[in-house]
C-alpha positions as CSV (number, residue, x, y, z in Angstrom):
1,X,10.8,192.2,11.5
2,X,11.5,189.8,8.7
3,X,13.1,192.4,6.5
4,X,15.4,193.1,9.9
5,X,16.2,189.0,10.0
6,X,17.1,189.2,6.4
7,X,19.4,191.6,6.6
8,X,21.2,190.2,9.6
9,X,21.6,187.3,7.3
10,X,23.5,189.1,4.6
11,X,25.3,190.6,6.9
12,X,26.1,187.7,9.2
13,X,26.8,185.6,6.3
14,X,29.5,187.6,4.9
15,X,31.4,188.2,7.5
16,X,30.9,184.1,8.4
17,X,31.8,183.2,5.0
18,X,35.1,185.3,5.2
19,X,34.7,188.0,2.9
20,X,36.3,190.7,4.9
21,X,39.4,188.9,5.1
22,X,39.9,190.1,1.1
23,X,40.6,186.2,0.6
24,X,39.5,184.7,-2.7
25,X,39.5,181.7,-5.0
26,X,41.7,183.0,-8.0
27,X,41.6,179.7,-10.2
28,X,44.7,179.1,-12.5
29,X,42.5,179.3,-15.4
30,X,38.8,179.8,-16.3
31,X,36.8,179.5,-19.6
32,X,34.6,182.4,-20.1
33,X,30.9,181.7,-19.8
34,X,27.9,183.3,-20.7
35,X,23.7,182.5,-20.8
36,X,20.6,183.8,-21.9
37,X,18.3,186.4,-21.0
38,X,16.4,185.7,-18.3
39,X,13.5,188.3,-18.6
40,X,12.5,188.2,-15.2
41,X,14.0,188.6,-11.6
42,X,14.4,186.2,-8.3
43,X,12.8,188.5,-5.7
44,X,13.1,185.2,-2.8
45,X,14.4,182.4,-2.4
46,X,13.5,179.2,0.1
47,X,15.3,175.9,0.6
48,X,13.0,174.2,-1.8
49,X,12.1,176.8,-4.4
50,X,12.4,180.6,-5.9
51,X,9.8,183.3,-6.5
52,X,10.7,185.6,-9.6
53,X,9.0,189.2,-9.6
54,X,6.4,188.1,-12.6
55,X,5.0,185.7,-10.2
56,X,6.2,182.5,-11.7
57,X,7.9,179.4,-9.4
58,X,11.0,178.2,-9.5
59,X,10.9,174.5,-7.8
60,X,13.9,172.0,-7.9
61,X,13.0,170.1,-11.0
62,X,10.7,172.5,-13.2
63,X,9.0,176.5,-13.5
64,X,5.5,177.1,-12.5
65,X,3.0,179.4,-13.5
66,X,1.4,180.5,-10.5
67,X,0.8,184.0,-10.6
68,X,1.2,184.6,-7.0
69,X,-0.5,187.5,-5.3
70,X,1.6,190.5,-4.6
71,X,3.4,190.8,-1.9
72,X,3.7,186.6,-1.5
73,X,6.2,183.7,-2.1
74,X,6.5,180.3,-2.6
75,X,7.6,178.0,0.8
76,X,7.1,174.2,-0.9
77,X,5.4,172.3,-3.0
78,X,3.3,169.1,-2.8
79,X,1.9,166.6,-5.8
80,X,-0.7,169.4,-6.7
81,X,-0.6,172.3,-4.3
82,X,2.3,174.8,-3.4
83,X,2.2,176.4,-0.1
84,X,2.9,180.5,-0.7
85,X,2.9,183.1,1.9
86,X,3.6,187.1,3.4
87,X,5.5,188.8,5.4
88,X,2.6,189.6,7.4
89,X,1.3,185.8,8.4
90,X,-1.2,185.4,5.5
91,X,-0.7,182.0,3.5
92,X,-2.5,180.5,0.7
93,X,-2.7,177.3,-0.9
94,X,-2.2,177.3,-4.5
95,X,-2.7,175.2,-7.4
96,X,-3.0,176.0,-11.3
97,X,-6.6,176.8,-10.6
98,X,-5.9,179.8,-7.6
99,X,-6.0,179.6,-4.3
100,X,-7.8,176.8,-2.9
101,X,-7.2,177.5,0.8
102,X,-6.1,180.3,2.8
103,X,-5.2,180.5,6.4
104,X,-3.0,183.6,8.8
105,X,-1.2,182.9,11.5
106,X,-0.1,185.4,14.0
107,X,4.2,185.3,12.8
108,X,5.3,184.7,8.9
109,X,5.7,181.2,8.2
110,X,8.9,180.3,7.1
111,X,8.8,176.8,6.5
112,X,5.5,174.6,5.8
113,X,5.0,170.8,4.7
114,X,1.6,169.7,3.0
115,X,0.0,166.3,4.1
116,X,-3.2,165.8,2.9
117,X,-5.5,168.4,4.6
118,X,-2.7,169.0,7.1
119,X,0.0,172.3,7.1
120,X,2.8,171.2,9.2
121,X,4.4,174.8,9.9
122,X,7.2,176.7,11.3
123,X,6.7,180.3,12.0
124,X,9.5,183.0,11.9
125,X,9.1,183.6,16.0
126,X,10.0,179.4,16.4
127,X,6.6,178.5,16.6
128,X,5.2,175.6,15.1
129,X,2.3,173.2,14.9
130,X,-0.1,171.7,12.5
131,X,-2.9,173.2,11.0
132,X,-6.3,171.6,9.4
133,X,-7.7,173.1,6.2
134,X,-10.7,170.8,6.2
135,X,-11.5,172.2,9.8
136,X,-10.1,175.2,9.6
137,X,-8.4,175.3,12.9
138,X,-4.9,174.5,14.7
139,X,-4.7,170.8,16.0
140,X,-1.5,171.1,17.5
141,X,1.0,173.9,18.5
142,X,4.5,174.3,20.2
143,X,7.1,176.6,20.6
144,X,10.9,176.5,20.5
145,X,13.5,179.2,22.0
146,X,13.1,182.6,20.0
147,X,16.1,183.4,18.0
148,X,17.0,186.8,16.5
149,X,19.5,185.5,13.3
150,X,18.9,182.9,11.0
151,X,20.0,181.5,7.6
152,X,17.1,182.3,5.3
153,X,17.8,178.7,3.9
154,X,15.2,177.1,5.8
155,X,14.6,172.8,6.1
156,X,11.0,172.4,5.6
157,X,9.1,169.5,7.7
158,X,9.9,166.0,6.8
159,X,7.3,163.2,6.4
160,X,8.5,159.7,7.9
161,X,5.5,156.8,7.9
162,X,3.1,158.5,9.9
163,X,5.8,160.9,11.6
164,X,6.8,164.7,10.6
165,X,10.2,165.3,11.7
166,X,10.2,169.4,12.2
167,X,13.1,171.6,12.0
168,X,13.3,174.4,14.3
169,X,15.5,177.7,13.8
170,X,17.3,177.2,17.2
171,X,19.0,173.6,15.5
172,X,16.5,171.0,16.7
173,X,14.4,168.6,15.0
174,X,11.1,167.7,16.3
175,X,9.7,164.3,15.6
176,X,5.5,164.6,15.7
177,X,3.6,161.7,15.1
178,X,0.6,162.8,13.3
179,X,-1.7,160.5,14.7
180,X,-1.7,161.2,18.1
181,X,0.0,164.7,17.8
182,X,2.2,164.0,20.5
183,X,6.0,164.5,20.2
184,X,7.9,161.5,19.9
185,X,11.5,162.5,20.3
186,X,13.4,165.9,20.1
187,X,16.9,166.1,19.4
188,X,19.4,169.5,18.3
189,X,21.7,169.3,15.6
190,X,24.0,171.9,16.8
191,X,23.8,174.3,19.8
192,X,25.3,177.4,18.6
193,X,23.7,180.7,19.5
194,X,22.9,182.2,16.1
195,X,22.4,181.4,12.4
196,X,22.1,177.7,13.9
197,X,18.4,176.7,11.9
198,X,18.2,173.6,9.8
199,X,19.1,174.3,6.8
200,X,19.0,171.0,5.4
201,X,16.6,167.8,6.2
202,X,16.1,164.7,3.9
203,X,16.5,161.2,3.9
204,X,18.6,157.8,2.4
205,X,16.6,155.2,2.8
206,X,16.0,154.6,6.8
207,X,18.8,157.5,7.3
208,X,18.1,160.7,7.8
209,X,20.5,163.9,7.2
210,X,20.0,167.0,8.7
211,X,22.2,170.1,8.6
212,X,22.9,173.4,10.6
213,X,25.3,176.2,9.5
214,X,27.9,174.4,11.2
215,X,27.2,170.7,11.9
216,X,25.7,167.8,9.5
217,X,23.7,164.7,11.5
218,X,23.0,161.3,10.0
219,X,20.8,159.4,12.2
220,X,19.8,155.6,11.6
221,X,19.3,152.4,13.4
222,X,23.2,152.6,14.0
223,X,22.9,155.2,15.9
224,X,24.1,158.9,15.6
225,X,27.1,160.5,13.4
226,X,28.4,164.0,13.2
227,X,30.6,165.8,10.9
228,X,31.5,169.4,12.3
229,X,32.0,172.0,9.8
230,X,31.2,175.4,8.5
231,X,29.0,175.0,5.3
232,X,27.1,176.7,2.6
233,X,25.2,173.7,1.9
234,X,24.2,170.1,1.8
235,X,23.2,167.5,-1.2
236,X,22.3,164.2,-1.2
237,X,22.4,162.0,-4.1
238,X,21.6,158.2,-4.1
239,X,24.2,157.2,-0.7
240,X,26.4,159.8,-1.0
241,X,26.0,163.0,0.4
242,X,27.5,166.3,-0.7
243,X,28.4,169.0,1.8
244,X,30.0,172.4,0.5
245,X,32.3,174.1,3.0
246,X,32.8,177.4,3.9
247,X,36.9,177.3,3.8
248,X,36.2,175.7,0.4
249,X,35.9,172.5,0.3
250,X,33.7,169.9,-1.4
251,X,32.7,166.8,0.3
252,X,31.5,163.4,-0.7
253,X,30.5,161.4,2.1
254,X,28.5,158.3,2.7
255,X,25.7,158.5,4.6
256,X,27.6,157.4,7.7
257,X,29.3,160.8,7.2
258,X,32.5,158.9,6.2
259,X,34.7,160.9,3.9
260,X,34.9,159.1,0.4
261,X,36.6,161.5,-1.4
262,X,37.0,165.4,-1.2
263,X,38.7,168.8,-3.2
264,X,39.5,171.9,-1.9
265,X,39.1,175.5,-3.2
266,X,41.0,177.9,-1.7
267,X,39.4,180.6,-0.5
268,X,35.8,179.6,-2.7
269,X,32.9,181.0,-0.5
270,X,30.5,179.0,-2.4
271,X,26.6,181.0,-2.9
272,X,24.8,178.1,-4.7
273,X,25.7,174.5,-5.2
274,X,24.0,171.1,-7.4
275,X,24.2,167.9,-8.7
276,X,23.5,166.9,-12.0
277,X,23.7,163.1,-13.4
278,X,27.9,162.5,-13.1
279,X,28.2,165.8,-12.2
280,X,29.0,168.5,-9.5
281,X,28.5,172.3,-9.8
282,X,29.5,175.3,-7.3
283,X,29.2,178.3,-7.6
284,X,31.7,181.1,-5.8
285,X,30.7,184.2,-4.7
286,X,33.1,185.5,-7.4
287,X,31.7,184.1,-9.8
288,X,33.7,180.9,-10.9
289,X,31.3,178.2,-11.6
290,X,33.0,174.8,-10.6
291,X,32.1,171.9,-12.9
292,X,33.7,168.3,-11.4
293,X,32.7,164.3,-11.2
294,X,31.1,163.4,-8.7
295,X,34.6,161.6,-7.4
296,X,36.0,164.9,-7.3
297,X,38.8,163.8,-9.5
298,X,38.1,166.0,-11.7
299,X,37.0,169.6,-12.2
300,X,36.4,172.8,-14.8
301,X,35.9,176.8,-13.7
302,X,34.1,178.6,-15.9
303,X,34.1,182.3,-14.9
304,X,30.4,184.1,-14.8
305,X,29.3,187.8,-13.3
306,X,30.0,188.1,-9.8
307,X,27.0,187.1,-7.5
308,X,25.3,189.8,-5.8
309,X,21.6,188.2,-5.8
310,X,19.8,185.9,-5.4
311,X,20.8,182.3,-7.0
312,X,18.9,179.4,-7.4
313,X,19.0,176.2,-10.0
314,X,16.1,174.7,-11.2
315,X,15.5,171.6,-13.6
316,X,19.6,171.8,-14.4
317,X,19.3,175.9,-15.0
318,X,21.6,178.1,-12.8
319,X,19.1,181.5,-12.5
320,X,22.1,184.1,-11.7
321,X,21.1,187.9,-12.0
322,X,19.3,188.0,-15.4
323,X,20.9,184.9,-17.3
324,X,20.2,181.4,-17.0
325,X,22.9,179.1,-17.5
326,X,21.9,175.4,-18.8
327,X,24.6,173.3,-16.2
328,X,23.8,170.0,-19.0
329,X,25.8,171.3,-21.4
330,X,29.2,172.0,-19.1
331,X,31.9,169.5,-18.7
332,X,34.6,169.2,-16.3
333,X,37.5,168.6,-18.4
């Protein structure tokens, strides 16, 4: 079933992104760019990290030598733990010493959050619910409406204080307080009828962003804001947040969702996007890497190998195909 899901995806997401329209960003010029050998292969890909086929971890900020088990991959990471799993609902617990703590549920989790002894989880049928390793049993479970497509870039559970705010793959964010394990609030994101998951869910300061396919939230004390949009992704760095459009577009926005400043791309169909110190970097589907400045003022293409894998950057390192690309050393002009 997951394989089935996956390839719905990469179907579903070229044909959303535009691809069949023979449309593409054709930059007026591109410097020729090239990295080093990789020596290994991404074989999956989450929101927060990337398994490659020798069983090391790619997480946001560094590698990992894990040695996962055959056959599993990585969800998220805590302080000292990562949280790997199958396609068949086995999960384990990892740290540099092995697996401390194992568990199966009766779906593949997709999407898991570590807090203390506690597994706050999502399961690929919408499931979710919290899980005790120190009693080895479920302390709390629910279920959401069962959808059949999703973006494989899925939000993992959010601690707030002593709430979890859960993101479901039908567009909805669950807020659980851990304490009494009752639901506080629940609220969607968007309402579309497929590829609508959270794709995105983090926080600035007392604000929270969260993301579907097609709609970024920002919810605070001030109340709610939307910004309606197809997109490949969303970034937030220090207030501003970052939100890469399907039709092209780069967006800096506060965390109002105000537009402070933005470039378009014609035609870009962007596979992987990040930030780095002044810096932004997209990458299109064709492969033009897009250096700027974080005001957008500014901007260099480099041209790469066309992307037909998975992508991921970790610790400033674009992992495209079987080269690694160090992003520190581009500039945008």
């Amino acid at each position: 079933m997951l394989k089935k899901i996956l390839l719905a995806t990469s179907i579903a997401t070229l044909l959303f992104t535009g691809c069949s329209n023979k449309e593409y960003y054709e930059p007026k010029s591109a410097s020729s760019l090239s990295g080093t050998s990789m020596g290994d292969e991404l074989i999956h890909y989450s929101r927060d990290g990337a398994t490659l086929a020798s069983g090391k971890v790619l997480t946001k900020t560094q590698t990992v030598d894990l040695k996962l088990k055959k056959g599993f991959y990585f969800i998220n990471n805590s302080k000292n733990a990562a949280i790997t799993a199958d396609a068949h609902g086995n999960c384990n617990i990892v740290t540099k010493d092995g697996i401390v703590d194992s568990t199966k549920f009766s779906n593949p989790l997709v999407a898991g959050t570590l807090i203390g002894k506690h597994l706050i989880y999502l399961l690929q049928n919408n499931h979710y619910g919290v899980y005790d390793f120190s009693q080895k049993k479920t302390l709390f479970t629910n279920k959401s409406t069962k959808v059949f497509a999703i973006d494989t870039r899925i939000a993992n559970p959010l601690p707030v204080d002593k709430l979890v705010v859960i993101p479901t793959l039908d567009g909805k964010l669950t807020i659980l307080d851990l304490s009494t394990l009752k639901i506080v609030k629940e609220m969607y994101v968007s309402t579309q009828n497929t590829f609508n998951n959270v794709i995105y869910l983090n926080k600035i300061q007392n604000t929270l962003i969260a993301a579907t396919p097609n709609k970024v939230l920002s919810i605070s004390s001030q109340g709610k804001k939307e910004l309606e949009t197809s997109l490949s992704e969303v970034i937030i760095n220090n207030d501003a947040v970052f939100v890469f459009a399907t039709d092209g577009r780069i967006l800096k926005l506060d965390k109002s969702l105000t537009v402070v400043s933005e470039k378009k791309f014609k035609f870009a169909h962007f596979s992987v996007a990040a930030l780095s110190n002044d810096k932004v970097f997209a990458l299109d589907k064709q492969g033009y890497l897009i250096v700027a400045n974080q005001s957008l003022s500014k901007h260099k293409v480099y041209k790469l190998s066309e992307v037909d894998s998975y992508t991921f950057v970790s610790n400033n390192q674009l992992y495209l195909d079987n080269e690694i690309i160090e992003l520190n050393k581009l500039n945008y002009e």
